[in-house]
Each structure stands twice: as structure tokens, then as C-alpha cells.
N, C-alpha and C positions, 0 to 999 in steps of 0.2 A: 504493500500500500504506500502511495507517495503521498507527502505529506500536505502540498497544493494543486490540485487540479485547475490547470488555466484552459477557459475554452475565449477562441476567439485568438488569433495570432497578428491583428494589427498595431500599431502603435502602443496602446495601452496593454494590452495583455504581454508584448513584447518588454517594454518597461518595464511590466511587474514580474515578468520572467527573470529579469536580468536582474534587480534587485533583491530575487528571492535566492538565486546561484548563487549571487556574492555571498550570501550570507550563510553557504552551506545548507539550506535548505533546498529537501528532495522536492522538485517541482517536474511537470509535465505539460505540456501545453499543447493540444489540439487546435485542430480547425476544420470545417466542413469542406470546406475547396480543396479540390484533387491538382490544384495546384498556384502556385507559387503567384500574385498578383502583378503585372507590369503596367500598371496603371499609374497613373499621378494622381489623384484625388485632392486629398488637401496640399495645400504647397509650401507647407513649411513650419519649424517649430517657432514661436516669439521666445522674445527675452527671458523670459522665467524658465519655459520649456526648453532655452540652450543652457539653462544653469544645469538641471536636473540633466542634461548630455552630459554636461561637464564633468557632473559628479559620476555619473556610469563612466566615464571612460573612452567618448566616442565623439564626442564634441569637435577632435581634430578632422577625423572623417567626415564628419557632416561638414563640417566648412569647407572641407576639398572637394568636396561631391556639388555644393550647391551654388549659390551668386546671394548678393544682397539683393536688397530689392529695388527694381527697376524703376526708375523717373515713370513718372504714369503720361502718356500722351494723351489730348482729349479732343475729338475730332467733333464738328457740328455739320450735318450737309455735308459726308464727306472731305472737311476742308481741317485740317490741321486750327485747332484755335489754341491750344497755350500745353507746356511741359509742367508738371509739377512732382517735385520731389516731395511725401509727406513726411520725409528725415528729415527737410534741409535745417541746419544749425543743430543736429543732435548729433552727440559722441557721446562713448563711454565713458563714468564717474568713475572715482576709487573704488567707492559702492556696489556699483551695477557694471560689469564688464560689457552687456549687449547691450545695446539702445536700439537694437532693432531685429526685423524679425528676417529668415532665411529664407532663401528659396532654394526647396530641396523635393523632387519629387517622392510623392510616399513610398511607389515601392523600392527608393532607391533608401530611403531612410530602416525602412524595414526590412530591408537585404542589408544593413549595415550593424544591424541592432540585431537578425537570426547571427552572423558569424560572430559577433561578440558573445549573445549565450554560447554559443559552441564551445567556444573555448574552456567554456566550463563543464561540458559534455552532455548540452542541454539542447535538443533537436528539435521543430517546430514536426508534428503529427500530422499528416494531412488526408484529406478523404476519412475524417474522422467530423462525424452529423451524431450531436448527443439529440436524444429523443425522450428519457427520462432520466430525473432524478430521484434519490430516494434518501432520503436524511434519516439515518438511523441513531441521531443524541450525539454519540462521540465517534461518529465516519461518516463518512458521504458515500454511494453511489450511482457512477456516473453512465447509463446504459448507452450503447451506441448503437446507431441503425446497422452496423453488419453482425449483431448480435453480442459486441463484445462488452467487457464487462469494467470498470475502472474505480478501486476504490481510492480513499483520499481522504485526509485529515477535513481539508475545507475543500471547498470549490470556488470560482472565480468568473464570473459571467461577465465578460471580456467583446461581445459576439455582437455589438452593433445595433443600430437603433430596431432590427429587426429579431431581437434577442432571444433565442432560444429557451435560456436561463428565464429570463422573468417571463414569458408567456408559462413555462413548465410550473414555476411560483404561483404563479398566478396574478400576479402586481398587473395592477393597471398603470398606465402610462397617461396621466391625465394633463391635459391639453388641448391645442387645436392646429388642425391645417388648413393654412391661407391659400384654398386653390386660386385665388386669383396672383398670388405670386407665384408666377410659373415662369421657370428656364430651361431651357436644353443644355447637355453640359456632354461633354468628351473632350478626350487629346486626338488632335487632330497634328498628319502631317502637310506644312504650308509651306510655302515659297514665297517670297515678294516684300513682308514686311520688315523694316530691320526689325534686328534680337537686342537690340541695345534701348528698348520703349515695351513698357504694358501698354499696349495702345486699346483706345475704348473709345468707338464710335456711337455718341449719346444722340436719338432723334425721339420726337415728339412722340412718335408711334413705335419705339424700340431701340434695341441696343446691341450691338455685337462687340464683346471682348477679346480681344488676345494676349495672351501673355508666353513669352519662349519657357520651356522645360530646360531646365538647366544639365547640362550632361550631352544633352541632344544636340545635333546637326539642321532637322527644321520641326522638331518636335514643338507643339503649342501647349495649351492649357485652352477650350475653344468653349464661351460660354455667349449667349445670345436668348433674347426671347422667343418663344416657341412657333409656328408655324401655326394656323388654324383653318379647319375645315369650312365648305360653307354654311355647316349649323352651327359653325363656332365652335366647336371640338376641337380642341388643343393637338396637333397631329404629333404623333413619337420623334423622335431624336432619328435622323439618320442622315448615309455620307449624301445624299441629294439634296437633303435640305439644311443641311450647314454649306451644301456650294449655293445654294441659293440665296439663303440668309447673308450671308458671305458677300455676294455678290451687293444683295439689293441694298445693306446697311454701308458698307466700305466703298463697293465701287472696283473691286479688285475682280477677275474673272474667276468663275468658280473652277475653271482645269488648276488654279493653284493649288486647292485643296486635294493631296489626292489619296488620303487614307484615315478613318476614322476609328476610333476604338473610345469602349467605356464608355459608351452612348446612354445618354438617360435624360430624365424629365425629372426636375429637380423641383417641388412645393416647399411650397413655407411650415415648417413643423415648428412648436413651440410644447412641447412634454418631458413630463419627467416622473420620473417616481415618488412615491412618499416614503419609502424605505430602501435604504442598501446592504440591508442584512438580513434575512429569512435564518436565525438558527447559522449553521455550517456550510450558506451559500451568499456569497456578495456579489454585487454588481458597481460595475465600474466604467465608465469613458461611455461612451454611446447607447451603449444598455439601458443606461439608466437618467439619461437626460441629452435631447437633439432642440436644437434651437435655430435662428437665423445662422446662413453662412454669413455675413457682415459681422468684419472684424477679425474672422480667421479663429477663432476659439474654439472650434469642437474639436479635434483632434489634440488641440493642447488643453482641455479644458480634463479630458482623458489621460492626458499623461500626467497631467496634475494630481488627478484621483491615483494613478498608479503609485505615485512615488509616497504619497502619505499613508498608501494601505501598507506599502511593502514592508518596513521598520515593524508596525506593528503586527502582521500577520509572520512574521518570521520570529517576534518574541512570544505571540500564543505559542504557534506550532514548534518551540525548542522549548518550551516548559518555564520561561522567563518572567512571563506575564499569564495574567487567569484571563478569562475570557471575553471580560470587560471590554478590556483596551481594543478591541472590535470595535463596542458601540461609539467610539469617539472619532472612526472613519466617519459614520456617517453624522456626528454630530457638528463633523469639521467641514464634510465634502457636500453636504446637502444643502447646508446655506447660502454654499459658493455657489451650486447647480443653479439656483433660484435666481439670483445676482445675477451669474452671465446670462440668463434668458431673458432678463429686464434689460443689461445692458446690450446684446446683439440685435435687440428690438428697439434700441434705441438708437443703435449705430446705423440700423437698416434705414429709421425713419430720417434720420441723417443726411444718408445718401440717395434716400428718393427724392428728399426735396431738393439736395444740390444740383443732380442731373437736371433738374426741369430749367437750369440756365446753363447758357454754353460755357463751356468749361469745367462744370461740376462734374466729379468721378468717383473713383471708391475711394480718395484720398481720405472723402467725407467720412469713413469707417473706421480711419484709423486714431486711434487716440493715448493717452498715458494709461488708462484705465485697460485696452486691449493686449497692454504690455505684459501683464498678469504679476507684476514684479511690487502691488500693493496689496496682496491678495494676504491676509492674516487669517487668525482665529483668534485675537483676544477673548471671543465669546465663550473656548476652549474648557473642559473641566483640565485639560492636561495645561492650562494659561495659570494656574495660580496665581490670586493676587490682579490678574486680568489688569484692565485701565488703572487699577489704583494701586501699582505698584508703586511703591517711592523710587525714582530713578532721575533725582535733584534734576539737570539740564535737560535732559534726555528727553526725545520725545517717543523713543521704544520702549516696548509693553513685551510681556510674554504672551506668546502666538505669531509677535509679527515676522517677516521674512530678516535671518540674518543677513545685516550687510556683507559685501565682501572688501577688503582693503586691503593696500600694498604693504610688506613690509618687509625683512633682512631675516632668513638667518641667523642666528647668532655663533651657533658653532660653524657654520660653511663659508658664514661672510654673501652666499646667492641669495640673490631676489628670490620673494614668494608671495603668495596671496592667504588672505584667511581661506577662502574656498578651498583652496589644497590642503589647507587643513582640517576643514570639513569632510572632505569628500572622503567615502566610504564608508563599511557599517557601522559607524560607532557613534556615539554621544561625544561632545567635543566641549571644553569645561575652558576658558579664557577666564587669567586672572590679570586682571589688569595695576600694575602695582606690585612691589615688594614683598606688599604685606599681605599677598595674596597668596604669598607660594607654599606656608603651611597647610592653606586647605589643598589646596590643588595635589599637595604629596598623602591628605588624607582619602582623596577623593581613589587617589590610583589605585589605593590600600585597600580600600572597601571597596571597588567598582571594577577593578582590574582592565582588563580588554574592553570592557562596553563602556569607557571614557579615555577616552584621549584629553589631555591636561597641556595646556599651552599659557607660558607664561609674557605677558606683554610689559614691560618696564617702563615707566614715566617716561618721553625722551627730556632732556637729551639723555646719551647713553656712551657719558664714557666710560674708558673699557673695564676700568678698577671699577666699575659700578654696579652692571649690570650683574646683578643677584645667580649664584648657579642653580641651574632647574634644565634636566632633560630636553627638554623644547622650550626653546625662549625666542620669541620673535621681535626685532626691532622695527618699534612702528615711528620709524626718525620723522616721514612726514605729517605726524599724528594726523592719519587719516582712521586710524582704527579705534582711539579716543575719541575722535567726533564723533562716529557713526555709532559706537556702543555708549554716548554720552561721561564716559569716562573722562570726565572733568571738571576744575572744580570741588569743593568739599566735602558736598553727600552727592556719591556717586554708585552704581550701581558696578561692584569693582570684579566680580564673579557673574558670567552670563555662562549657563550651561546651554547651549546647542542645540536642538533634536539631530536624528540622522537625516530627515528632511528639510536641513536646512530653518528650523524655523525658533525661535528663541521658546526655552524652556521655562528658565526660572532667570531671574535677575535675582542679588543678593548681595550682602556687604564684604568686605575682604575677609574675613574673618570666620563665616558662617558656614562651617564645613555641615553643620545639621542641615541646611537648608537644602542642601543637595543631596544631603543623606535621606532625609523625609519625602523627596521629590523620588525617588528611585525605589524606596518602600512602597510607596503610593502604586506607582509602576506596575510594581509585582505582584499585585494584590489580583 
């Protein structure tokens, strides 16, 4: 019996694959398709979603695989009316490494993310269709259509807005579909536009999109409103009437066009679940909440959910944590589900009304809030303390996202970031200050492998000064005392970490209990 059963092997369940390997945890991951997707679908992870790469391990491949994202062209009547960058004047902080989001076609992200699990000797299953579940208290089983049989600590319903998992549950998906927003959507191969513009042809009575697939020689991204019958029936997606669309909106000859794939008819869905935990079955990324594409959020909206189960589904299933530390996925991830349906519905109404003058495009979609990089849980039972932590300057709370900052080595003299010292499966404990370094040596003591202890020293930092401690990082441009408010008199001088990056506890230098009590709590 393996100890997580992942059904669904796109972005999200791949994520949670890969998070649950690191951690030594027995995982298996199925999928119903007899084969492997070469599709584009969503087109990229955002800012948040390249941190949580970062911390897998894959983050360099993805940037080599993809392009930033393209100046958006905006045509009226066929006619070129204005470029617009929706980056222009953003770079990366000390803080936030990405300021923007990638373009990376999906299945090239999730052939990048199957050979990462590999290497931990964890295969994606295919032609693998679950039909029932059967929750027996303390096992899962998972039945499959060619009669086989799979048990399993938990299960993981991974499977898409057309989920297997919660129709099997029985969860409604409550919400609605906007048939009057209706698009046709494939990757089409084209000829004639340049690949250096998202170009988007906006007219009174429709709109035809393109954007280059990055990797590719004339590979698009090909999205347009739909085609209609003459009782006004919406007609399917296909290669004749993307050359036609093509033609009537751009002005370009449809022999450009001369191959289509991933053909579909795209509605407006706004649903989600009101639960993400049945007992010893979860649901995560699309399964369990689909909303506007404005904004680009559902695919990273999923790997968001991946990366907050993972930590904790890997401390039930090693005997770490009781079975609690479940209900706090969805105490965490349900609010957020709620949120981005408000906000991609807002993003949407955004970019409807910009189009309706020349020059408005999806720029209108994009915003600080689609970055995902303000996305906390102060509301958190795992937030103690929550808003009203004392944290004197500071305006971090426990829940919110940790910053990341630049800083030194102290034994190697190399650059580093706090991220790298985040990254991977452990709780990450920063004493900011001298007088930090006794808990931090208690912390090791009591907590062993499941904290990482990092000492930060006031700068300056000459050499006779700097306190001995195992890891000591020099934060000389105190960018890592701004960001943890580590300044000043009453300061929050101990911040423990979670493994998803997100602040656990704040605490005084001194207060080895406070972290001792947060880690009881844990395992309960």
C-alpha cells in the first residue's frame, strides 16, 4: 500500500508528486490518458508559482524552456493602434525575485516536472481511469476501470475541473456558466505574424488572439470568439474556422494557418466546492474550484493548493502530525479558492470594458493582486497570535508569505538568498541578532532535521563580531531586517518559516518555548 495516491498528473498533482518524493514519502500518481499531453493550455506559472519552482528544484529549466512575457500588440480594423508592455517599470525586489509571470507551454512545464519526480523513482501511471473509491477509516481504495485494484494511506483528487474524485464524493460544484462568454481556443501552426508581439485584434463584433508558444518555430496559442450558426448556435472549434476567423478579424489569408490541435469551446465557469477533504480523500487545483481565465490563475491557483497540502500531508502520513493538520488545507486553501473567483471576475470585467476602446487588451487582466505573491493566511489556526502579533515596525503577521533577501555566507564569504535557505522539506527558524543564537541551538536540540536554524547578525558585521552559529548569514545590505521588521527595539527577533514558505510564528530572541509550543501544537 503506498502511502498517497495522486490521481490526475497535470501541474498540480505533479507538484504534489514532487513535494511528497522529497520528503521520502511512498507516492503514486495516475492519470486517465493513454498518453502523455503536447498541448499548451495555460501559459505559464506567475510570480508566486516561480517561487514554489524555485523551491522544487526546477525553476532553472523552466526559465530555459520559456520567454517573459511578450509586449501585447493591439490592432482596431485590422490596423496596428498602440504596443503595450503590462511590466513596463517593474523589476525584481530583494523581496520578490519574479515581478512577472513566464511563458512556458504546459506540457513542456509538465515534461519538466515528470523527469524531476523521476529522479526520485516516481513514474506518472497512464491509461489509469479511477471509477471508485472506497474509504475504509484508516486506507483508501482506489478501483480502476481495467479492474485493478490501489490501496493508499490518503488519496489526492488532482483530475480537473471534470473530476473524477469529487463527482465519486459526491461534492457539488456550486456555481454558474456564462454561456454567453464563449471562445474557441487551440494551438494552432501560423506563419506571417512576428513572434516578438501577443498580438490581439479587438473589433466591435469580436476578437482574434495570438500569442507565439515559446520552444516552437511557428507554434501559437490561437484564441478568438466563436463562429455561429444561423439559429445562432455557437459552431465547434475547428482548422476551417480558425482560417476563417483568422482571416475575417486580422486580414491575414487563412493558407497561413495550416494545422490545429486542442480544439475546444471555452465558457465562462465560476464553481467550486465547499469542502476539500471527505475523510482520507482531498481535492486540489481544478477539482475543486475553475473560474475566469483573466488573469492566468487557475493553473497557478492549483499549484498553490499543491504546495500547502504537500508539508502537511507528508507529516500525517510519517506519523509527525494527527490528522488535524489536514483540516487546515482547506481552512487555508478555501478562502483563497473564493478570492480568486471574485478577483478573475473582476479582472475579466476589467478587460471587457477596456477592449470596447481601441487599444484596450488583456493588459486590463493583469494586476499586483494576479501576482499571487500577497496571498497569506493570517486567518490561519496554524497563524498564532494572527494580526495581533507584536512585531514593533513590522508590518508581517504569521501566515503571511516569507520575504526572500540577499545576503553573505558567513563561512564561504558566496552570495545567497533566504529562499535557499528555505527551500526544501524543512521548517526554517531565523534568529535575527546575537541574542538569538541560544534558542536557535535549542531549537536544533528539540526539533532536529525538521528545522533548519539560521543565524542573521545586526550589520555591520565585522569579523571579530559576528557570533559563531553553524549557518550564519550576513544580511550587510539589511534587506533581511527590513523585510522581517527586524529593527529597532521591540522586534520580532525569531521568525520560524513553514516548509511552504509562509511565516509560522514571530517571537522575541529569547523565547525558545514559543517555538517549542508551536511544534507541540503541530503534532497533536
Amino acid at each position: 500500500m503506498t502511502s498517497v495516491l495522486i490521481v490526475g498528473a497535470g501541474p498540480t498533482g505533479l507538484i504534489l508528486a514532487l513535494d511528497l518524493a522529497r520528503r521520502d514519502v511512498g507516492v503514486r500518481i495516475i492519470d486517465r490518458s493513454a498518453g502523455f499531453p503536447r498541448t499548451s493550455r495555460a501559459k505559464g506559472p506567475n510570480p508566486r508559482s516561480m517561487e514554489v519552482l524555485a523551491d522544487l528544484g526546477v525553476i532553472d529549466e523552466v526559465l530555459a524552456a520559456g520567454s517573459a512575457p511578450l509586449p501585447m500588440r493591439k490592432y482596431r480594423n485590422r490596423t496596428p493602434v498602440t504596443d503595450t508592455d503590462p511590466y513596463e517599470g517593474s523589476a525584481p525586489t530583494p523581496d520578490a525575485p519574479y515581478d512577472r509571470s513566464w511563458l512556458i507551454a504546459q506540457w513542456r512545464l509538465e515534461e519538466i516536472l515528470r523527469d524531476r519526480l523521476a529522479r526520485y523513482g516516481v513514474r506518472v501511471e497512464l491509461d489509469a481511469e479511477l471509477v471508485a473509491i472506497a474509504d475504509h477509516g484508516n486506507s483508501v481504495t482506489a478501483e480502476l476501470a481495467d479492474g485493478t485494484s490501489i490501496g493508499a494511506g490518503h488519496l489526492v483528487g488532482c483530475d480537473g475541473a471534470r473530476s473524477s474524485v469529487r463527482k465519486l464524493l459526491g461534492l457539488p460544484f456550486e456555481g454558474k456558466t456564462s454561456e454567453d462568454q464563449l471562445m474557441v481556443c487551440g494551438d494552432v501552426e501560423l506563419t506571417g505574424p512576428d513572434r516578438d508581439h501577443w498580438h490581439q485584434w479587438f473589433d466591435e463584433d469580436g476578437a482574434v488572439l495570438l500569442c507565439p508558444i515559446p520552444g516552437t518555430g511557428s507554434g501559437w496559442w490561437f484564441q478568438s470568439v466563436p463562429e455561429y450558426a444561423a439559429d445562432g448556435a455557437p459552431l465547434p472549434a475547428s482548422l476551417d474556422g480558425f482560417r476563417r476567423l483568422l482571416t475575417r478579424y486580422t486580414g491575414l489569408p487563412g493558407t497561413c494557418l495550416t494545422d490545429a490541435t486542442l480544439l475546444s469551446t471555452y465558457r465562462g465557469n465560476e464553481r467550486m466546492v465547499d469542502r476539500y477533504r471527505v475523510g482520507r480523500v482531498l481535492l486540489a487545483g481544478d477539482a475543486a474550484h475553475v473560474h475566469s481565465i483573466a488573469g492566468g490563475l487557475g493553473m497557478n491557483t492549483g499549484i498553490q493548493d499543491a504546495f500547502n497540502l504537500g508539508w502537511k500531508l507528508a507529516r500525517v502520513a510519517t506519523g509527525r502530525s494527527g490528522a488535524a493538520l489536514l483540516d487546515t488545507y482547506e481552512e487555508e486553501r478555501l478562502p483563497v479558492a473564493a478570492w480568486t473567483l471574485d478577483l478573475a471576475s473582476d479582472r475579466l470585467r476589467a478587460t471587457l470594458d477596456a477592449i470596447k476602446e481601441p487599444g484596450g487588451g488583456l493588459d486590463a487582466a493583469v494586476s499586483r493582486e494576479t501576482s499571487g505573491l500577497d496571498r497569506g493566511y493570517r486567518w490561519s489556526s496554524l497563524s498564532p497570535g494572527g494580526p495581533g502579533t507584536p512585531a514593533g515596525t513590522s508590518a508581517l503577521r504569521p501566515g503571511d508569505r516569507a520575504p526572500d533577501a540577499p545576503c553573505r555566507d558567513a563561512a564561504t564569504g558566496e552570495p545567497t538568498r533566504l529562499f535557499e535557505a528555505f527551500a526544501g522539506p524543512h521548517f526554517t527558524l531565523l534568529g535575527f541578532g546575537a541574542e538569538s543564537a541560544r534558542a536557535l541551538r535549542h531549537a536544533e536540540t528539540d526539533h532536529g532535521e525538521a528545522v533548519r536554524t539560521y543565524l542573521i547578525p545586526s550589520p555591520p558585521h565585522p569579523a571579530d563580531q559576528v557570533p559563531p552559529h553553524p549557518r550564519t548569514l550576513l544580511d550587510e545590505a539589511g534587506h533581511a531586517h527590513a523585510a522581517y521588521g527586524a529593527t529597532g527595539g521591540h522586534v520580532p527577533a525569531l521568525v520560524l518559516v513553514r516548509p511552504d514558505n509562509h511565516v509560522a510564528l514571530l517571537a522575541t530572541a529569547t523565547d525558545s518555548e514559543a517555538v517549542r509550543t508551536y511544534f507541540d501544537a503541530l503534532a497533536r
